[in-house]
Residue, then its C-alpha position, 0 to 999 in steps of 0.5 A: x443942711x445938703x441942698x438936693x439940687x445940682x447946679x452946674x453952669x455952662x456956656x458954648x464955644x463957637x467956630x467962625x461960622x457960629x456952630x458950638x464946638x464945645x462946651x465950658x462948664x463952671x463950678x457952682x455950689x449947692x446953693x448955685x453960687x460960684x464960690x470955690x475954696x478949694x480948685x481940686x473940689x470944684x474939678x472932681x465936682x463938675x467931672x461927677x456932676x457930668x459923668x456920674x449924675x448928668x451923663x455926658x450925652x445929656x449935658x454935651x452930647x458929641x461936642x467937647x467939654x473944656x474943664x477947668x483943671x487944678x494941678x494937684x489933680x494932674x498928679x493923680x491917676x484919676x485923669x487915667x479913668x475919663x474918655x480922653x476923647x471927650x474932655x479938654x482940661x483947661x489950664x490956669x494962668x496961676x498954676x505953679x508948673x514945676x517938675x511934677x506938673x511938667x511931667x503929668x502934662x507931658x504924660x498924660x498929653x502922650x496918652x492923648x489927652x487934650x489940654x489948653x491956656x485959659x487966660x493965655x498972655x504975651x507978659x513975658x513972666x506968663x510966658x517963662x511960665x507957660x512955654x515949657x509945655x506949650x508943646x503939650x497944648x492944643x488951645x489958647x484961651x485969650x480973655x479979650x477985655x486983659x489983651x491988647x489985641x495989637x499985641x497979635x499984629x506986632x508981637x511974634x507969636x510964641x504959640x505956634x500952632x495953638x488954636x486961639x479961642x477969644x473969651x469973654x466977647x461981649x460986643x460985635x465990634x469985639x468979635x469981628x475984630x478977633x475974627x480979623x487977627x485969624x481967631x478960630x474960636x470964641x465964648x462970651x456974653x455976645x453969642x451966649x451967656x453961661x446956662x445953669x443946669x439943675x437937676x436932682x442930685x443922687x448921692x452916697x454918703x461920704x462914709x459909705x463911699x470911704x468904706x468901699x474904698x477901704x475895701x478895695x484898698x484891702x484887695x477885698x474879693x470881688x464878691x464883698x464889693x458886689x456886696x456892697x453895691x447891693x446895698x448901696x442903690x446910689x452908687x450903683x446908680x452912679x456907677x452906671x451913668x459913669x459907665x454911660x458916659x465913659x465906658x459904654x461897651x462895658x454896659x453893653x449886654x451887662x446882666x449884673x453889677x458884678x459884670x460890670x465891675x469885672x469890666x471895669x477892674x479894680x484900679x479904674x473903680x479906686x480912681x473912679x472913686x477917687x474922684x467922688x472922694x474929691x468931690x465931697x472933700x471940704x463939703x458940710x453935711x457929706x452925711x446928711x442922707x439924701x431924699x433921692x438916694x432913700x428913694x432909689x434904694x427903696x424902689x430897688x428894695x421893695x423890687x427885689x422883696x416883691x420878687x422874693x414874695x412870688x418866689x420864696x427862692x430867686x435865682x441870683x439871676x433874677x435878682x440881679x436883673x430886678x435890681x438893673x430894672x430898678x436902677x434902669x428906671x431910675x434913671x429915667x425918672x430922676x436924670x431924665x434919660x429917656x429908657x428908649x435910649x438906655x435900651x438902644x445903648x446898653x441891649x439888655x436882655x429881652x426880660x429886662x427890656x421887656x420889663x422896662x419897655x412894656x411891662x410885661x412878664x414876672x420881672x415887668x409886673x413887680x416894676x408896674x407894681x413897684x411904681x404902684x407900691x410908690x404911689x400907695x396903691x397897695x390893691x394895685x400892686x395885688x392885682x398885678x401881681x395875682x397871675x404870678x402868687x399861685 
């Protein structure tokens, strides 16, 4: 049975003066546990769960986001797809860098992407490794309880440059010691412990994702995919919270789903998908249907049919914008993004603000008696609606 909840765990990084800098964020499963079967799955998981369902401004806002990278997924174009300026992709002491790996390091280091060591060492093995691609790497993560920290006085220092963060810090003793030996950064239980976020999960089916891959796949016309997204309000509100936290000035005076896949093109939506196709891999029940993705898609349904009952022949216009009020809503309701925020960021038209702000006008009515409908107040949706049935 799919569990509707999303955990993820995070856990703030701090400079010298102990002001975050960065956040780490950590895998957890449906159920909240830290069990990963598969490294590729837990990545694309937490990337999802933060530009897809958090948003990045809800889960770090203006500081960094260090996220534990796998190397198969390095050989993928899906990086290509995230704000580079945003993420830190951390990279695993039992890696296995051979030439591919190099390679997309390098690649994707001279398109500014931003790397780190986690669990970086001195043991010579680690550093016949590692040293290839030191000169693509910006942190090294030290775990200060798998260190001698005389090793920073007495061994020459192979990281040039680097940025040193001490992780797992427990004690105060630990930290100043660190401080000491000109460390910049640290993470651990004594500034703050891991934080689990939850939050209601909105996901599309596995088979639906895999079916409008296929189509793009097949160079489907652009409007079989619009198509697609009519009918599936999930994706379409994930879609839009990627699009927040990635590409904002595509949602900027967007007025349609078609608008913003025209923005955001063919190849960035393949891999944006991609990366929901790896999210789920390996997952149970990628088909069980989702209480909260029913309930998106039935406030955009009964949206759109209360708007063909008050006019037998929409405009493809007001459509569209009915389904973007609908799905605006939704996430304010069900990601807690306050609609003043989504306002300011995308400046809709003044119809849709108006709807969402105020209430007001036709498209404002059939949203205050959507949310009637919703609560089983049928003569409330009626008396709201009358100045508008002739």
């Amino acid at each position: 049975m799919l569990n509707n909840t999303l955990y993820l765990a995070r856990q703030p990084i701090l400079n010298r003066s102990e002001e975050i800098i960065a956040y780490e964020f950590f895998y957890r499963n449906g159920y909240g546990e830290c069990n990963i079967d598969d490294p590729r799955h837990a990545t694309a998981s937490v990337l999802v769960s933060l530009l897809n369902q958090i948003g990045s401004e809800g889960a770090f806002g203006e500081t960094l986001a260090f996220i534990n990278t796998d190397g198969p997924l390095l050989l993928t174009d899906i990086l290509r797809s995230l704000p580079k300026e945003k993420f830190i992709f951390e990279l695993s002491a039992s890696m296995k860098i051979n030439a591919r790996i190099h390679e997309a390091i390098r690649y994707y280091h001279s398109l500014g992407y931003r790397f780190a060591l986690d669990n970086a060492s001195f043991h010579p093995h680690y550093l016949e490794t590692f040293s290839p691609i030191f000169p693509f790497i910006e942190f090294a993560k030290f775990d200060v309880t798998q260190t001698d920290i005389e090793q920073f006085r007495f061994s020459p220092n192979p990281y040039g440059k680097m940025k040193w963060i001490a992780q797992k810090v427990e004690f105060y003793e630990m930290a100043e010691a660190y401080k000491a030996y000109n460390f910049e950064y640290f993470q651990g239980f004594y500034f703050a412990k891991a934080h689990m976020i939850t939050q209601k999960r909105i996901d599309p089916e596995y088979s639906e994702v895999m079916s409008l891959f296929s189509l793009l796949q097949k160079d489907a016309p652009l409007d079989d995919i619009c198509d697609f997204f009519k009918k599936e309000g999930s994706l379409s509100l994930q879609l839009i919270q990627f699009l927040r936290s990635a590409h904002p000035e595509i949602l900027e005076e967007s007025s349609s789903i078609r608008g913003m896949l025209e923005k955001l093109g063919k190849g960035e939506l393949i891999q944006w998908l991609m990366l929901i196709i790896y999210s789920k891999s390996g997952t149970k029940s990628v088909n069980d249907k989702n209480p909260y993705s029913v309930f998106a898609q039935n406030r955009i349904d009964t949206m759109v049919s209360l708007l063909s009952k008050l006019s037998p022949e929409p405009t493809e216009k007001e459509i569209e914008q009915t389904r973007l009020i609908a799905m605006f809503s939704l996430l304010e309701g069900l990601m807690n993004v306050p609609i003043e925020r989504i306002i300011e960021e995308i400046k809709p038209e003044s119809e849709i603000e108006d709807a969402l702000i105020t209430h007001t006008g036709k498209l404002g009515r059939i949203y205050a008696a959507a949310l009637k409908v919703e609560k089983g107040d049928i003569n409330g949706a009626a008396i709201l609606l009358h100045p508008y049935t002739g």
